[in-house]
C-alpha positions in Angstrom: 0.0 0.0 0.0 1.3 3.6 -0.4 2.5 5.2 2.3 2.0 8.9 1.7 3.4 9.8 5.1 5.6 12.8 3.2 8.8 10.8 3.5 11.0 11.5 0.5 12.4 9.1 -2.1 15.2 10.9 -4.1 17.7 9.9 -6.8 20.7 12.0 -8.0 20.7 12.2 -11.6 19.7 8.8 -14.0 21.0 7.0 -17.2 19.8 9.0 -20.6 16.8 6.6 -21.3 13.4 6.2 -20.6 13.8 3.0 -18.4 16.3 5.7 -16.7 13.9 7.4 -15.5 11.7 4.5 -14.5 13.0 4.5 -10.6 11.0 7.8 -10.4 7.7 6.9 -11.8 7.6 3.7 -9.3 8.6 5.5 -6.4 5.8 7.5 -6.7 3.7 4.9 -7.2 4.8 3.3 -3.8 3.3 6.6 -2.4 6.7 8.7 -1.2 7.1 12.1 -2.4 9.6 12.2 -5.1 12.7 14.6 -5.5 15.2 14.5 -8.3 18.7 15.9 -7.7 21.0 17.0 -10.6 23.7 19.3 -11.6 21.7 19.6 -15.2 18.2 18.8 -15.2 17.6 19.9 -19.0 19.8 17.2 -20.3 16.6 14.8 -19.5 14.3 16.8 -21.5 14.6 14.7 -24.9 13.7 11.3 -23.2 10.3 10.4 -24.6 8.7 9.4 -20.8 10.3 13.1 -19.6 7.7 15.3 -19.7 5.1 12.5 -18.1 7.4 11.6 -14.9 8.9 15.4 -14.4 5.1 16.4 -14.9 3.0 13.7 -12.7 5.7 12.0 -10.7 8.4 14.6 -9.2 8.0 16.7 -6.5 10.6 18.6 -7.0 14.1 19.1 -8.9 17.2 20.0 -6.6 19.7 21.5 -8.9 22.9 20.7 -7.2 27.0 19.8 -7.9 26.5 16.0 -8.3 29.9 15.2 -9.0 30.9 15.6 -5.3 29.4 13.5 -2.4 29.5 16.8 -0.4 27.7 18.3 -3.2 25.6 15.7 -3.2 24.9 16.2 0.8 24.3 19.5 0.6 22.1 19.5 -1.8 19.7 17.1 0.4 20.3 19.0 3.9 16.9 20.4 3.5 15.3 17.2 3.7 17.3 15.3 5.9 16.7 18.5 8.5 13.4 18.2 8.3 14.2 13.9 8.9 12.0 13.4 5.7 14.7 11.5 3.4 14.3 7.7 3.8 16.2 6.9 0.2 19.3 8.1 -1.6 19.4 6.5 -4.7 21.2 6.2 -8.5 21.7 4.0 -11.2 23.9 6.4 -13.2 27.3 5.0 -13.0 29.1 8.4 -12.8 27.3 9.1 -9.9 27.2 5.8 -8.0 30.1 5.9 -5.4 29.3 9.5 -4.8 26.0 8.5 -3.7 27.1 5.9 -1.9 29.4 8.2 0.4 26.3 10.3 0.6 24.1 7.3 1.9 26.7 5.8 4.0 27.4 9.6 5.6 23.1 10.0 6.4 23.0 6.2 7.7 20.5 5.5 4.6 20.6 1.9 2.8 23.5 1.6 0.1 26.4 -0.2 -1.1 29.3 -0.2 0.5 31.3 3.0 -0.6 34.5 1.2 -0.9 32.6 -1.0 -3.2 31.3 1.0 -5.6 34.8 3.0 -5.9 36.0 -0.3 -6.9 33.1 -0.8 -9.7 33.4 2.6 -11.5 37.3 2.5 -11.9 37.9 0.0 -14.6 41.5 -0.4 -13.5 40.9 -0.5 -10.0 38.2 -3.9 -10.7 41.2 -5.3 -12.8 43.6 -5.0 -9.6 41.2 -6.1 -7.2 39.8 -9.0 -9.1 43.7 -10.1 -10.0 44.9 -10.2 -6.5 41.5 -12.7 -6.0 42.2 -15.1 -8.9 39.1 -13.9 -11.0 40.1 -14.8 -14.8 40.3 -11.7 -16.3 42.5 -10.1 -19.5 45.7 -9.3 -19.1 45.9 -5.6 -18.7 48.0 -2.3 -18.6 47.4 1.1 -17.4 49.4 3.1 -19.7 50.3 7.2 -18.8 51.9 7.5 -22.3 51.7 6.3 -25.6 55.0 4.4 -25.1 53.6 2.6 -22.7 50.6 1.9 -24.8 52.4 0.6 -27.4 54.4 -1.5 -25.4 51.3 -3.1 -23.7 49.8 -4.0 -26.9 53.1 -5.9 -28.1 52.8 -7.8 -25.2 49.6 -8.8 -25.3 49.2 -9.2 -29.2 47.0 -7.9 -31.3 44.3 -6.5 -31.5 44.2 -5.3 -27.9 41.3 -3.2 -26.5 41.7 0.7 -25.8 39.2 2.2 -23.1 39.2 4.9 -20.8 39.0 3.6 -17.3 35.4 6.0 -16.1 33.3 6.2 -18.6 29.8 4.0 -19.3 27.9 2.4 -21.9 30.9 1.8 -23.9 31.7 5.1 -24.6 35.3 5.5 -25.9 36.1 1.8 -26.1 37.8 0.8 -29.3 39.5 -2.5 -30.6 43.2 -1.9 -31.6 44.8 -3.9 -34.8 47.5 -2.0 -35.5 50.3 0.4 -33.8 48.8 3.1 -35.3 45.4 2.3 -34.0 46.7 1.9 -30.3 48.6 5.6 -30.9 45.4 6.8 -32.1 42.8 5.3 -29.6 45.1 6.3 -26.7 45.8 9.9 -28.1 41.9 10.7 -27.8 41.1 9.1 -24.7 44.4 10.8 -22.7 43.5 13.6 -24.6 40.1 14.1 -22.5 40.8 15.0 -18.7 37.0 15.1 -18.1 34.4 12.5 -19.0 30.9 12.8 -20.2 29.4 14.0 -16.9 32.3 16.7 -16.1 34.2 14.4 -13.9 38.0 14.3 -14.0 39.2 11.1 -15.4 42.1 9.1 -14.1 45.0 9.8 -16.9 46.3 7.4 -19.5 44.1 5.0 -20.9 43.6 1.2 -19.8 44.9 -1.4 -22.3 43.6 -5.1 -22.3 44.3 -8.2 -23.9 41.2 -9.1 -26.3 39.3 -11.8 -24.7 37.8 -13.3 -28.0 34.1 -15.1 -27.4 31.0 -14.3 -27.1 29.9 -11.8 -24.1 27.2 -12.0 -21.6 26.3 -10.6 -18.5 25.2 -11.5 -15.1 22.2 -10.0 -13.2 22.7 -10.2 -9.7 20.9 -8.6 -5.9 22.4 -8.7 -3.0 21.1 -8.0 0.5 21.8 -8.8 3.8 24.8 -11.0 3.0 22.9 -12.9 0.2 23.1 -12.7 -3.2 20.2 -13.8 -5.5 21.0 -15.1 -9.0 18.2 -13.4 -11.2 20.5 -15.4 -14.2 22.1 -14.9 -17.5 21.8 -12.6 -20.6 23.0 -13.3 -24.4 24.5 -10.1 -25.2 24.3 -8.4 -29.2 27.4 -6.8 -29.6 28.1 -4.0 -32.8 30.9 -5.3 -35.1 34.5 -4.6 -34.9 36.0 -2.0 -33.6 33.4 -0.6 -31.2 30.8 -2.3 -28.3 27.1 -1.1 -28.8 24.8 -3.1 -27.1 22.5 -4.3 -30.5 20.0 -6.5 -28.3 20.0 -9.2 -25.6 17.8 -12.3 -24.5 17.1 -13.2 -21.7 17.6 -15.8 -19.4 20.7 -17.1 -21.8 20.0 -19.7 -24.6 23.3 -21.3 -23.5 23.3 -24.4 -21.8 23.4 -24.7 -17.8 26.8 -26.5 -17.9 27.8 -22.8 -19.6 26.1 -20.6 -17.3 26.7 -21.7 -14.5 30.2 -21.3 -14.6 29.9 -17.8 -16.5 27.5 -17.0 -13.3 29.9 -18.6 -10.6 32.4 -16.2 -12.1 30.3 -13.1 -12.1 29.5 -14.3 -7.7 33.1 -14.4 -6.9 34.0 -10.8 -8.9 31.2 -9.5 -6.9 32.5 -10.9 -3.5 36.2 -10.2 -4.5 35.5 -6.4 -4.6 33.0 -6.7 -1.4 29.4 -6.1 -3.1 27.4 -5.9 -0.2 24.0 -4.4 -1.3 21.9 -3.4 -4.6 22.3 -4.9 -8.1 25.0 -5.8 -10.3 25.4 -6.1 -13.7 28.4 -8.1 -14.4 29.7 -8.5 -17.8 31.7 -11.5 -19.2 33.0 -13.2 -22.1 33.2 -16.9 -22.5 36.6 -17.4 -24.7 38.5 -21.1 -25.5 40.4 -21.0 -22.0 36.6 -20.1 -20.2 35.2 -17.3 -18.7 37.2 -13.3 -18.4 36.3 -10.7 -16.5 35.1 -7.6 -18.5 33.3 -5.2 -15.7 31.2 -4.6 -12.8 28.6 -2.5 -13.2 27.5 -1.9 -9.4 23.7 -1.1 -10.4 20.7 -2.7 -11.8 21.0 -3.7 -15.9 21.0 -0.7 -18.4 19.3 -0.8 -21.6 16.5 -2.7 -21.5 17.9 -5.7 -19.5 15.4 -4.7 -16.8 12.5 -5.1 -18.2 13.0 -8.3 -20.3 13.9 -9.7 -16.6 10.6 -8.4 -15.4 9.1 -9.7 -18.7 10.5 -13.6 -18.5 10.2 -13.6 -14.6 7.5 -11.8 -13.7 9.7 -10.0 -11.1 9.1 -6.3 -10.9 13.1 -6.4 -10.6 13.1 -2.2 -10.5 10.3 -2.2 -8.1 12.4 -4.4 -5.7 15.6 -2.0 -5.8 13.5 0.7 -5.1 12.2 -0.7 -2.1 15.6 -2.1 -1.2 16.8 1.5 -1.0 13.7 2.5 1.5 14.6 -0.2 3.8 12.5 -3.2 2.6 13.4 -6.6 1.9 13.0 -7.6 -2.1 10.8 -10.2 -3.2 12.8 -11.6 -5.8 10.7 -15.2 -6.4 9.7 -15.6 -10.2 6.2 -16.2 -10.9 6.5 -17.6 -14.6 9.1 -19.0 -16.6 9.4 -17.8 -20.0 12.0 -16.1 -22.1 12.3 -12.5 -23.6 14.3 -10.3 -25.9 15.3 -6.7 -27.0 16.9 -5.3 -30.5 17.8 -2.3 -31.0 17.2 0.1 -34.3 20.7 1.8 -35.5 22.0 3.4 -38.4 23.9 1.4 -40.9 25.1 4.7 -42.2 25.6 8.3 -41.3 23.1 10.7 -42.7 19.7 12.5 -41.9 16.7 10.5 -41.0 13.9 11.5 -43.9 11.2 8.7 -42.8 10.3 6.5 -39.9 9.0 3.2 -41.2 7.3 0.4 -39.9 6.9 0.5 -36.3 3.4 -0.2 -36.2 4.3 -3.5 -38.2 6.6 -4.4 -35.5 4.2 -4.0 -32.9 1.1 -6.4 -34.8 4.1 -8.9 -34.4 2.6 -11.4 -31.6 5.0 -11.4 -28.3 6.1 -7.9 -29.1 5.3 -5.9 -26.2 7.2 -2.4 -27.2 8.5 -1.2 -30.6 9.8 2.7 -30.3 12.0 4.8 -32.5 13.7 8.0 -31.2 15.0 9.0 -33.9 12.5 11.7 -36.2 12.9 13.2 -39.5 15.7 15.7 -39.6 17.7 13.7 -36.9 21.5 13.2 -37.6 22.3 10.1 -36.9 25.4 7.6 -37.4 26.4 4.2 -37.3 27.0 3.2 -33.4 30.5 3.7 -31.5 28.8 3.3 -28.3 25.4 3.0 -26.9 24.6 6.1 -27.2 23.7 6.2 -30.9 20.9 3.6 -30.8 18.1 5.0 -32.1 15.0 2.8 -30.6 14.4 -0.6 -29.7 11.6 -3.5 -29.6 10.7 -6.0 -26.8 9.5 -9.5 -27.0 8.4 -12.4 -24.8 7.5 -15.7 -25.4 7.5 -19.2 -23.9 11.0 -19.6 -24.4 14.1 -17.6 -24.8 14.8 -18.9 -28.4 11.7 -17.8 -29.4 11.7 -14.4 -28.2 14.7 -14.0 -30.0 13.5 -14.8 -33.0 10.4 -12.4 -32.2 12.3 -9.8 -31.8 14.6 -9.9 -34.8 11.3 -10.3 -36.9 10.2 -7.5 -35.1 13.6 -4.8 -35.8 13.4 -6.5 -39.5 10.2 -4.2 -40.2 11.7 -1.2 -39.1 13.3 1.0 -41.5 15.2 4.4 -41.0 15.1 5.9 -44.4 18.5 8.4 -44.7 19.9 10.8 -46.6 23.2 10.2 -46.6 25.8 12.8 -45.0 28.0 12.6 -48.3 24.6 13.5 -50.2 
C-alpha cells in the first residue's frame, strides 16, 4: 500500500533513457514524495517518458554539484533537516560511489562505498579481481603512448583501448595496429573530463582481447545474500566498437555454460565486497573459459530490466526501489518464459527522412514495445557506443529462443530511411 506519510524518495541524476527514469515513476507509485537531484536537469528533457514523470511524478528538482558527495549532501540537507529522506538513490554509473558516500554519511541503505569506488574505476576492478584469482585479460594502465604501445606488443593484437570511467561503452575501441593503439590512446588521454564533467584518471587502460562471445550476469544482494536473477545473451556491434544491439534473456546457452559464467560473475562481486543493490556483471566466454570484463554496481542498463521483469515476472526495478527505502526484495519468479530486445541503428551516417514500420513491429505477436527516437531531420550515425541507438523493440514468449526470434522479426520491419551525410 502507499505510504503517503511525506517521506521522500530521491535519486541523484539517472541514465539517458526512458527506463532511466523509471525509478521515479515507481517510487511514486509506492506513495513517497519524489525529489530528483541533478547538476543539469535539461539534459533529461529529450527522453520520450520526460515530460510525463517530471510532470506527474516529481515533486521537485534540486539542482545541485553531483559530481561531489559533499555536493551531493548538501544538496539534500533540506530534507534530511526536516528527517524526511528515507532513500538516496542512483543507477547512473558516474554518480554511484558519490551517492554511496552520501548514503553511507546519512546512515541511509546503500552499497558499500568502498565497493562502488572499486566498480566505476575500470582499473581498480582489474587490480582487485587479480589479486583474488578472477580470470580476467591481461591488462596495462598506460600514462603514455610508449607505454601503450608496449602493452599492446605484449599482449598481441588486437588489444582493446578504453578509458578507465566512462559507461555504456563510450570510448572503447578495438586496436589492430600500432597506429590504432597511438590513435585510440591519443583521444582518450587527450580528455581530462568525461561525459558527466568528472575528472578522469589519466592514460588509458589497455587489455588483452578476450575473444568469445559476451554475456552478463544479473545479480541482488542483500543482507549478505546474493540472488542469482540469471544470465543474458548479449548483441554486440561489429569490430571496432561495443554497442549493445539486443540481448535475450535468461541465456539460450546451456546450464553446464552458465553456470560457470555465473559462478564467475558471484566471486567478482564478492572479491570487490558487493554488499547491497544490483550488479550487472559483464563477461565473455573465450577457449580458455570465462574473463572478467566489468562490474557495473547497479541494476542492468538498456532494457535488460525489463525483459527480466518480462520472462520472470519479477518487478526487478520495483524491488531496488524498495531495497533502497529499507525493505526486503521479493525476488521469487512467478513464470518461466523467455524475452528479448533489439535495438534500431543506423547502418550509415546521414539524416533521418522517414520512420518506417513501427506499427508493423508492434502487430508482431510477443512484441510488447517497438519505439523509434530517432524523427525526420535527426543526424544520426552508425554506433561507436550505446549512445547512438536509435530505438528498440521487446518481445516475450514461452522460451528464450523464441523471443529472440520475435524480436529480430520485429527490428526487420523497421526502417530508417537516410539521406546520406556525403549526399
Amino acid at each position: 500500500m502507499p505510504v503517503n506519510d511525506g517521506t521522500v524518495f530521491a535519486m541523484v541524476d539517472a541514465q539517458l533513457s526512458s527506463s532511466g527514469l523509471l525509478p521515479l515513476k515507481i517510487a511514486h507509485e509506492l506513495g513517497y514524495e519524489v525529489v530528483f537531484v541533478s547538476n543539469d536537469p535539461e539534459r533529461y528533457q529529450g527522453i520520450s517518458n520526460y515530460s510525463e514523470i517530471f510532470s506527474h511524478c516529481v515533486s521537485k528538482v534540486i539542482v545541485g554539484d553531483t559530481n561531489t558527495s559533499d555536493g551531493i549532501l548538501r544538496a539534500v540537507e533540506g530534507l534530511v533537516a526536516g528527517e524526511r529522506l528515507r532513500a538516496l538513490y542512483t543507477h547512473c554509473d558516474y554518480n554511484l560511489p558519490l551517492v554511496a558516500e552520501a548514503a553511507a554519511e546519512l546512515g541511509l541503505p546503500g552499497l558499500s562505498p568502498a565497493a562502488a569506488r572499486i566498480a566505476r574505476d575500470k582499473l581498480e576492478t582489474r587490480r582487485v579481481c587479480a589479486s583474488s584469482g578472477i580470470p580476467a585479460p591481461g591488462f596495462a594502465h598506460a600514462t603514455t603512448e610508449s607505454e601503450a604501445l608496449t602493452a599492446a606488443r605484449q599482449f598481441g593484437f588486437p588489444v582493446i583501448v578504453k578509458p578507465m570511467t566512462e559507461s555504456a561503452s563510450t570510448g572503447v575501441s578495438l586496436a589492430f595496429t600500432e597506429s590504432e593503439v597511438s590513435e585510440h590512446f591519443q583521444r582518450i588521454a587527450g580528455q581530462q573530463y568525461d561525459a558527466r564533467g568528472q575528472r578522469r584518471r589519466a592514460g588509458a587502460l589497455i587489455e588483452e582481447y578476450a575473444l568469445g562471445y559476451e554475456v552478463s550476469v544479473e545479480t541482488v544482494t542483500h543482507e549478505g545474500h546474493t540472488t542469482l536473477l540469471g544470465v543474458t545473451d548479449k548483441l554486440l556491434s561489429p569490430a571496432p566498437y561495443f554497442a549493445e544491439l539486443g540481448d535475450t534473456f535468461p541465456s539460450t546457452l546451456p546450464e553446464s555454460v552458465t553456470s560457470v559464467l555465473a559462478r564467475t560473475a558471484l566471486d567478482a562481486l564478492a572479491a570487490i565486497g558487493f554488499d547491497f543493490g544490483a550488479a550487472h556483471t559483464e563477461l565473455r566466454m573465450t577457449a580458455d573459459g570465462p574473463r572478467l570484463i566489468e562490474i557495473n554496481a547497479r541494476i542492468a542498463g538498456s532494457e535488460i530490466a525489463g525483459l527480466v521483469e518480462l520472462a520472470h515476472g519479477i518487478a526487478y526495478r520495483e524491488q531496488i526501489v524498495r531495497m533502497h527505502l529499507g525493505e526486503r526484495p521479493d525476488l521469487s519468479p512467478t513464470r518461466s518464459g523467455g524475452a528479448a530486445s533489439r535495438h534500431v541503428r543506423a547502418q550509415e551516417r546521414g539524416t533521418v527522412r522517414a520512420v518506417r514500420g513501427v506499427e508493423l513491429a508492434r502487430r508482431i505477436a510477443g512484441v510488447t514495445a517497438a519505439e523509434v527516437t530517432a524523427s525526420p531531420g535527426a543526424e544520426i550515425a552508425p554506433p561507436t557506443s550505446n549512445h547512438e541507438l536509435y530505438g528498440y523493440v521487446l518481445a516475450t514468449a514461452p522460451t528464450s529462443a523464441e523471443a529472440g526470434r520475435t524480436a529480430d522479426a520485429a527490428l526487420a520491419q523497421i526502417a530508417l530511411d537516410v539521406r546520406p551525410t556525403s549526399a
